[in-house]
C-alpha positions as CSV (number, residue, x, y, z in Angstrom):
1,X,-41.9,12.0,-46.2
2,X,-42.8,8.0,-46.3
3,X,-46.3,7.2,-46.6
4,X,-48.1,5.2,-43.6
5,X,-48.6,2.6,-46.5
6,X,-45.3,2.5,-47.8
7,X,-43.8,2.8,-44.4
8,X,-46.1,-0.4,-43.5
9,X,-44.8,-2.4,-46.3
10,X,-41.0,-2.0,-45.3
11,X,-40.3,-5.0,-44.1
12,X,-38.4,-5.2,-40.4
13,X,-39.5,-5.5,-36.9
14,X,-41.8,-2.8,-35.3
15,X,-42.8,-2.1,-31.8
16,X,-46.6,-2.6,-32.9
17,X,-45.2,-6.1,-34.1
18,X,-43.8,-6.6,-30.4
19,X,-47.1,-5.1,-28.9
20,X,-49.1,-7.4,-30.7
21,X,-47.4,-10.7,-30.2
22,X,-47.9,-10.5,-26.8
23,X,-51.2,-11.9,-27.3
24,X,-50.5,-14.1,-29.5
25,X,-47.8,-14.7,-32.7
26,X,-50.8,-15.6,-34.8
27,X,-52.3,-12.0,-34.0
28,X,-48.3,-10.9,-34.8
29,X,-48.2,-12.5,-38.6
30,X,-52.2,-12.3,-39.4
31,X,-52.0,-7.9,-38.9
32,X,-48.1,-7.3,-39.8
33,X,-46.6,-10.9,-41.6
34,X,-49.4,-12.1,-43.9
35,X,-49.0,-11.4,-47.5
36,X,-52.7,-11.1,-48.2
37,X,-53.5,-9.1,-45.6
38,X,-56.8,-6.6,-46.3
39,X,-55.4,-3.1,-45.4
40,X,-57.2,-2.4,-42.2
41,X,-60.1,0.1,-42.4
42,X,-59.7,3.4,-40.0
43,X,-62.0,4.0,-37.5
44,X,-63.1,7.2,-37.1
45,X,-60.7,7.5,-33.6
46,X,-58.1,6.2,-35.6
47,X,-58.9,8.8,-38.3
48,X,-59.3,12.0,-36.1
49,X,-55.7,11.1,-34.6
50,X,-53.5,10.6,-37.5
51,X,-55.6,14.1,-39.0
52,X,-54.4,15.6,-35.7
53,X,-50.6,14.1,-36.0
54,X,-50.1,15.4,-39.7
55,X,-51.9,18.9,-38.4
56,X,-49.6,19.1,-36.1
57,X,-46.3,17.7,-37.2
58,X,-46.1,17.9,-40.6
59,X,-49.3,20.4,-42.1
60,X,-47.7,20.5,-45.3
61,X,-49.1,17.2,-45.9
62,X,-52.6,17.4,-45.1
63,X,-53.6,17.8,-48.4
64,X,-51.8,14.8,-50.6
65,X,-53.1,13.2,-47.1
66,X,-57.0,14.0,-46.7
67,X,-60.1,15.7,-48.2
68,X,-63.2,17.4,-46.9
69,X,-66.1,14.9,-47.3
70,X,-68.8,17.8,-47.7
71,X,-67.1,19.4,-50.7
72,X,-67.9,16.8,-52.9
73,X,-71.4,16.6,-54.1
74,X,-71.9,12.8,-53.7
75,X,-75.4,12.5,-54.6
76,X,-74.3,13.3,-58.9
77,X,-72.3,10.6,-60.7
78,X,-69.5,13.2,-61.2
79,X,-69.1,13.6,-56.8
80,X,-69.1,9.9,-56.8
81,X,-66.2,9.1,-58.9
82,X,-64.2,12.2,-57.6
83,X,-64.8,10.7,-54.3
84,X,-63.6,7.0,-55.2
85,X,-60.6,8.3,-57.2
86,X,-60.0,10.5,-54.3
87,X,-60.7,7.3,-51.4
88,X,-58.6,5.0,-54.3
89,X,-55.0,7.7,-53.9
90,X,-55.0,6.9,-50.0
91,X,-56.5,10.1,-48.9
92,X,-59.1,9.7,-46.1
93,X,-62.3,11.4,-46.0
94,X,-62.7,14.3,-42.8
95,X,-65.8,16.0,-41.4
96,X,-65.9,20.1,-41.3
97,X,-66.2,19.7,-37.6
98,X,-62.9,16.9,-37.4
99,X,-61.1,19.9,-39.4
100,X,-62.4,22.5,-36.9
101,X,-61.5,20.2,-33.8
102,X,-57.9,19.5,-35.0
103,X,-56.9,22.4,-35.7
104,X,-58.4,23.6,-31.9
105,X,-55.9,21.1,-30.5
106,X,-53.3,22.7,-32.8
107,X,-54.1,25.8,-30.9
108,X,-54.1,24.4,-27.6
109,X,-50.7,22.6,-27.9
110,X,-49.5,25.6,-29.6
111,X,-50.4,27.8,-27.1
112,X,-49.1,25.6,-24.4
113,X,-45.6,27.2,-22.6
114,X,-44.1,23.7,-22.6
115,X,-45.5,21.6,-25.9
116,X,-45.5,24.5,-27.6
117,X,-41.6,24.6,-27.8
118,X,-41.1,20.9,-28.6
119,X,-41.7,20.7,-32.1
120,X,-39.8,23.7,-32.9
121,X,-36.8,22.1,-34.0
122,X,-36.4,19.0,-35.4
123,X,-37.6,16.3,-37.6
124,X,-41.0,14.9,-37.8
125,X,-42.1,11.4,-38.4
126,X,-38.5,10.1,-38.4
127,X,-38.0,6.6,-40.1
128,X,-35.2,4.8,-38.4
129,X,-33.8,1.1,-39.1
130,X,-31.3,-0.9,-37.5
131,X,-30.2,-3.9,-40.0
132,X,-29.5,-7.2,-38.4
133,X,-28.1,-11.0,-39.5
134,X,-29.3,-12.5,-42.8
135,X,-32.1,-15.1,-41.6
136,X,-33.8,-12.0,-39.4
137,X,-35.8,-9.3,-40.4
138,X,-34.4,-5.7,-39.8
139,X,-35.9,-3.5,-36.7
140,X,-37.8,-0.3,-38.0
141,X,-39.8,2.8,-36.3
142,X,-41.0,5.8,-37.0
143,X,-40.5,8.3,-34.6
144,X,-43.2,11.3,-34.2
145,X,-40.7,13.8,-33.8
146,X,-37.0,13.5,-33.4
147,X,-35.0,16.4,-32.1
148,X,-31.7,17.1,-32.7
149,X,-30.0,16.7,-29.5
150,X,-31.2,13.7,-29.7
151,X,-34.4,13.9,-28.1
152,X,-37.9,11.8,-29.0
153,X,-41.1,13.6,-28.5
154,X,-44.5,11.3,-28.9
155,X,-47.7,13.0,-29.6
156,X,-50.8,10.9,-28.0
157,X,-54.4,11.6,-28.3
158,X,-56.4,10.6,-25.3
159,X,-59.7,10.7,-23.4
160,X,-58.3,11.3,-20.2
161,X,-54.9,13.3,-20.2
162,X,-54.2,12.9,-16.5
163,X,-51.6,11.7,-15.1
164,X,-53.4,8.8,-14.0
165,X,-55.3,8.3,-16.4
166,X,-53.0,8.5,-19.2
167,X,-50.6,6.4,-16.8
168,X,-53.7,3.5,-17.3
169,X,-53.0,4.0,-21.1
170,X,-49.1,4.1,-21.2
171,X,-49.8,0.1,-20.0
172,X,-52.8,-1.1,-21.0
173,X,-51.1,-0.6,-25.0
174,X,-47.7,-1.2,-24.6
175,X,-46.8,3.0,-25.2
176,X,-43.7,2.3,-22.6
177,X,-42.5,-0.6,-24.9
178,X,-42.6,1.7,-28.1
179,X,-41.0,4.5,-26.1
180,X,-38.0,2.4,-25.3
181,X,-37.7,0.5,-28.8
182,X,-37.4,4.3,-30.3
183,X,-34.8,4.8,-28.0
184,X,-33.3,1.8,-28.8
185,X,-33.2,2.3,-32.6
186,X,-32.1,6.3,-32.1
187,X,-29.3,5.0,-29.9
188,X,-27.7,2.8,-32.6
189,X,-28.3,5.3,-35.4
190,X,-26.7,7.8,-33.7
191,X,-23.9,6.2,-31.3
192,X,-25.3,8.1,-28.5
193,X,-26.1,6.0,-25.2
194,X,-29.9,5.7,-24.3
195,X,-29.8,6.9,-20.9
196,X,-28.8,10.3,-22.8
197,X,-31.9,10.3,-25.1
198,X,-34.7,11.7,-23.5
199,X,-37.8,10.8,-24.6
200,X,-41.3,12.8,-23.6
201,X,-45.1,12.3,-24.5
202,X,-47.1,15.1,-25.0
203,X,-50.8,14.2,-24.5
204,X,-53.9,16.1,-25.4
205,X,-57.6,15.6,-24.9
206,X,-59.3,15.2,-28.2
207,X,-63.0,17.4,-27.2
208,X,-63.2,20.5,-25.9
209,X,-61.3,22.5,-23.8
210,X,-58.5,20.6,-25.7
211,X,-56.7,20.1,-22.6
212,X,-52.8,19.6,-23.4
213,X,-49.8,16.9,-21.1
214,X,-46.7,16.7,-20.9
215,X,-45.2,13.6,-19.3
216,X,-41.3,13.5,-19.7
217,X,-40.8,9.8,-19.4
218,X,-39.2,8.8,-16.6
219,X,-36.2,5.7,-16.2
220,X,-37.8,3.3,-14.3
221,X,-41.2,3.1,-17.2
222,X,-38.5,3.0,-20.0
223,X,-36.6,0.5,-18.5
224,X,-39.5,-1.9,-18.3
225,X,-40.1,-1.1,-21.6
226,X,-37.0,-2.1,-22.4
227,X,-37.3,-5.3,-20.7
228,X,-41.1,-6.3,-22.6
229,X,-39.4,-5.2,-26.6
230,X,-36.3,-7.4,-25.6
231,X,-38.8,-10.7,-24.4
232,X,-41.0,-10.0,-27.0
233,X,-38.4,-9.8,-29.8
234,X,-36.8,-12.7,-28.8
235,X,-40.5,-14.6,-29.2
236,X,-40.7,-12.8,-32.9
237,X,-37.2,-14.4,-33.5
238,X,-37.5,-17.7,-32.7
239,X,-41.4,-17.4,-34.8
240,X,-39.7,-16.0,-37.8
241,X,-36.8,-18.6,-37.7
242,X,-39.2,-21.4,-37.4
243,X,-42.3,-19.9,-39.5
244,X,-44.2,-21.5,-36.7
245,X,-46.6,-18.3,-35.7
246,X,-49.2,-20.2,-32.7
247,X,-52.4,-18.9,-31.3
248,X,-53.6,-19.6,-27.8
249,X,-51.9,-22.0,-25.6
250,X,-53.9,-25.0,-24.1
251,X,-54.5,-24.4,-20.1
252,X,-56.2,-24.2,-17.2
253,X,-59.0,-22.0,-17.0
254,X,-58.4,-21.2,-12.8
255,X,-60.2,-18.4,-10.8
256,X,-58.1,-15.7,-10.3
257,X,-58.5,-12.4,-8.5
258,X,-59.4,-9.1,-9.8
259,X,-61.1,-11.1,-12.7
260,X,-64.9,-11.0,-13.2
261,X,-67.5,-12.0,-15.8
262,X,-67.9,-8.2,-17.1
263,X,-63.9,-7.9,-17.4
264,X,-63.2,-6.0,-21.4
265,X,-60.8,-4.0,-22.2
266,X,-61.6,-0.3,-22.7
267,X,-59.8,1.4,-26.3
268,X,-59.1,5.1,-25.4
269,X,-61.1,7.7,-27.8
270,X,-58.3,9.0,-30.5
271,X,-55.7,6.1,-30.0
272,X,-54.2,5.3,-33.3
273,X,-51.2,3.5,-34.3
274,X,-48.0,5.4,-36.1
């Protein structure tokens, strides 16, 4: 299975890279384009997620993947190097009670009658690429889980699992623009139409009771998914074909409604990016 830093390096198009541009092509390049990027620091959300993914997709690699902080004596010279070498391979450092919280939400989606049955069969953190003209740079994803029907299965971690609320998150980062990209890229690998991929999120609170979603995703959210990866690639295109990557435009700062002076954006507990 490809490593999240070798999968990172491939070069091609991602729906992150599409996400991203949105704000700006200079965001785009700086976090996926530059050469001398600094490879980006988890957070702790960011850690507890991708612990939870690889727990519950693909637990034979938790351990070329992670470590448990407390069994390493830090405070001798020996514990310190073990713990660089260790931090040096890739492998992230988790808490007893991270460990004992994913593997609760392993539980909970396991023992869930409709979750449960979704990563039965299949494949788990599918790599797919779709290879394009000369001048532009190939499109890639990696898929949580593929199924073999075909069918695409996300796994989300999320404060709020509601409908609602996780409806909220689905726009506020781009999820429905990923969604239909995979579907995209599963369609031409496969030669089956997209309509006939179905593609589902399963969602699941990241503290107690572990409370587990599943949100088939419907035509009408995919569709405008569709609609944001194709307006967005087409930015990326013309960027890469004139290495001209811009930041902010120059306008008008006008009132405008639903807009006050406390407005921020609000990063859901557990979002990562796969």
């Amino acid at each position: 299975m490809l490593s999240n830093r070798s999968y990172f390096q491939m070069p091609g198009v991602s729906s992150h890279a599409l996400i991203e541009i949105a704000r700006t092509p200079l965001h785009c390049w700086a976090k996926y384009l530059d050469p001398d990027r600094p490879d980006e620091e988890p957070t702790a959300a960011m850690r507890f997620g991708t612990l939870v993914h690889a727990l519950v997709l693909a637990p034979e690699t938790f351990s070329a993947a992670f470590f448990l902080a407390d069994a390493i004596n830090r405070r001798t010279n020996a514990g310190k190097a073990e713990h660089a070498v260790l931090r040096e391979s890739g492998q992230q450092a988790i808490t007893p009670k991270e460990y004992r919280a994913a593997l609760e939400i392993v539980k909970a989606i396991q023992r869930h009658p409709v979750a449960g049955t979704l990563f039965k069969a299949g494949e788990p953190e599918k790599v797919l690429t779709v290879a394009r003209e000369p001048h532009r740079l190939p499109l890639k994803g990696r898929l949580d889980w593929l199924n073999p029907q075909p069918a695409i299965v996300e796994l989300k971690t999320a404060s709020d699992a509601s409908r609602e609320g996780f409806l909220r998150a689905v726009y506020r980062h781009g999820y429905h623009l990923s969604a239909a990209y995979y579907r995209m890229l599963v369609g031409r690998a496969t030669g089956t139409p997209e309509t006939d991929i179905p593609h589902t999120f399963v969602v699941v609170e990241p503290k107690p009771p572990y409370a587990v979603a599943v949100y088939p995703t419907s035509e009408g959210v995919l569709a405008e998914g569709r609609d944001l990866w194709e307006t967005n690639l087409a930015r990326f295109d013309d960027c890469w074909t004139s290495q001209d990557w811009p930041s902010y435009p120059v306008e008008s700062l006008k009132p405008s409604s639903g807009m006050g002076s406390g407005l921020r954006l609000e990063i859901e507990e557990g979002e990562l990016e796969l």
